[in-house]
N, C-alpha and C positions, 0 to 999 in steps of 0.2 A: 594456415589461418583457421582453417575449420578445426585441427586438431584441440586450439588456444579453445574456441570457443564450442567444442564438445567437453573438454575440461569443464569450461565457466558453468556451464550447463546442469552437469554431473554435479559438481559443487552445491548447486541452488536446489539440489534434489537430496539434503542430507536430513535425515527424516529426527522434525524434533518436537511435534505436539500433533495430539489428536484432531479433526474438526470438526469432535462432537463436543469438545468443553466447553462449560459455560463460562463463556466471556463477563467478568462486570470490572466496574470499575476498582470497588472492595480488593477483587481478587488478582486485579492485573499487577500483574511484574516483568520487567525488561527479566526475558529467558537469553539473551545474546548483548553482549558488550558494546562491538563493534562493528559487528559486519549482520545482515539482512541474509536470513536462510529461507527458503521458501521449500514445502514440501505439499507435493501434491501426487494423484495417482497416475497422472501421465503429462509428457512434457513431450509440446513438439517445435519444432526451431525452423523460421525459415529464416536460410544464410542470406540470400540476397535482398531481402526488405529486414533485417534480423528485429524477425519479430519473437520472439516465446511467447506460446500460450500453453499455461498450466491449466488440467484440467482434474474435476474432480477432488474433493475432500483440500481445497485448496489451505494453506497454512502458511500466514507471515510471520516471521518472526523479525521483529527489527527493533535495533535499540530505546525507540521511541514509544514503538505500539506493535501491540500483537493483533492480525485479521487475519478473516475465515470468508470463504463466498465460494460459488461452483465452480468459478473460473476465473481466472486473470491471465489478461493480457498484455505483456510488460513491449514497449518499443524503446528501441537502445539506440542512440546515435550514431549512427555506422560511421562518420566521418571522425569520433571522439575515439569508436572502439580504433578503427583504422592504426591513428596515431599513437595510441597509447601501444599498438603490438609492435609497433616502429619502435617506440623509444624501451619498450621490456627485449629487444632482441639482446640488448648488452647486459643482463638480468640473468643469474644462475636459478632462480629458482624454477622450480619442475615446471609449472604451469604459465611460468611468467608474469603471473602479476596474483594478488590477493584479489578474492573476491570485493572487497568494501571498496575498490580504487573500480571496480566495473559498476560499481551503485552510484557515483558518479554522474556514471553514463547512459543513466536511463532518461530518455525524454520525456515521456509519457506511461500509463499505463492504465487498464479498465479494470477493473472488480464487476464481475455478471453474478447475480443469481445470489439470497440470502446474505448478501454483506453484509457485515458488525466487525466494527473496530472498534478498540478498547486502547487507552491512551491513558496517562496520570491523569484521574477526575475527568474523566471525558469517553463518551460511548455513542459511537455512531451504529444506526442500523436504517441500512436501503436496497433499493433491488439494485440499483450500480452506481458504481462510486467513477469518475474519470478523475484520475492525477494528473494535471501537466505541471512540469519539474519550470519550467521558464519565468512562469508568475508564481511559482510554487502555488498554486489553486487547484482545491478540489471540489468537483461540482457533483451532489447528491440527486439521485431521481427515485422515485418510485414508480411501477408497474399496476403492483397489486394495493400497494398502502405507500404513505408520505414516506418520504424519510425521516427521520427523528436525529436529532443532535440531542446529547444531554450532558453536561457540564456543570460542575458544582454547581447541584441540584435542580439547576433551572432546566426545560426540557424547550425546544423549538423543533416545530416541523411545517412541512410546506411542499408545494408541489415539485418546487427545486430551490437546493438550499448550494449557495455557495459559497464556497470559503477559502479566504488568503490567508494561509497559514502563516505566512512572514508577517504581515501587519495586524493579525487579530483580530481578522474584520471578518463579519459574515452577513450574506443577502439573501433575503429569502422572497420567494413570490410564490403564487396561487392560494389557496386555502390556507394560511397562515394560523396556526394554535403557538401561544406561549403561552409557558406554567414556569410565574417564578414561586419559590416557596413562602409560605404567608409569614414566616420569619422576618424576610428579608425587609429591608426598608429602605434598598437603594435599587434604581433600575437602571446598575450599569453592568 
């Protein structure tokens, strides 16, 4: 079992962008098809809470959106990995399973420190981001400054900004600023 997920590990360490590029939205482009490669300067794993946290010059690469931040903390459903190395035992391939079938199994995870994700028409920057995969929601904080969402064109920020990625929907509270562009003539 630890061999399966010292693979999955090694995997998620396959080095594919700087974490000094500037992110926007102009210049964003899915770099990975299919599957989620994360690189960073150091990876550490604990087996029995199976938690990874990547540390340092952090780098996502995922079909949807490219992020950068000091650290992420990814938590994997240990009851989901469990099964899934049950049903790969009848499986020839090296490692047993592809990595995009363990993106699955992520429950949760933290983004610390310098966050910015870049997304089509869309750029987030905060000091940390929390994913939980359940409500697919991701909830935005600031430290040192708001978090900022920005999205064809319009800009929102606020003391925390949250957002259901399945439904489209987003809440914000504390110090609330929106900037829609003076173009615009609808406020949806």
């Amino acid at each position: 079992m630890r061999k399966l997920f010292i693979a999955m590990c090694l995997t998620l360490l396959c080095v594919v962008a700087n974490a000094t590029e500037i992110l926007t939205p102009e210049n964003w482009k899915p770099k990975v098809k299919t599957e989620a490669i994360i690189n960073s300067d150091r990876l550490d794993f604990d087996y029995e809470l199976y938690i990874a946290t990547f540390t340092g010059n952090v780098v996502i690469q995922h079909p949807q959106f490219t992020a950068i931040a000091d650290k992420i903390i990814v938590v994997f459903d240990k009851e989901a990995e469990e099964n899934a190395m049950v049903a790969n035992v009848k499986e020839t391939k090296i490692f047993g399973k592809k990595i995009g079938e363990s993106q699955q199994r992520v429950k949760s995870a933290i983004a610390i420190g310098n966050v910015k994700a870049v997304g089509e028409n869309m750029l987030i920057t905060c000091d940390r981001a929390n994913y939980f995969k359940d409500n697919a929601m991701l909830r935005l904080t600031g430290v040192d400054k708001a978090p900022v969402v920005q999205k064809d064109g319009r800009t929102i920020s606020g003391e925390i900004i949250t957002m259901w990625l399945n439904d489209n929907r987003v809440e914000t509270s504390g110090d609330i600023k929106v900037q829609i562009p003076a173009t615009s003539t609808k406020l949806d």
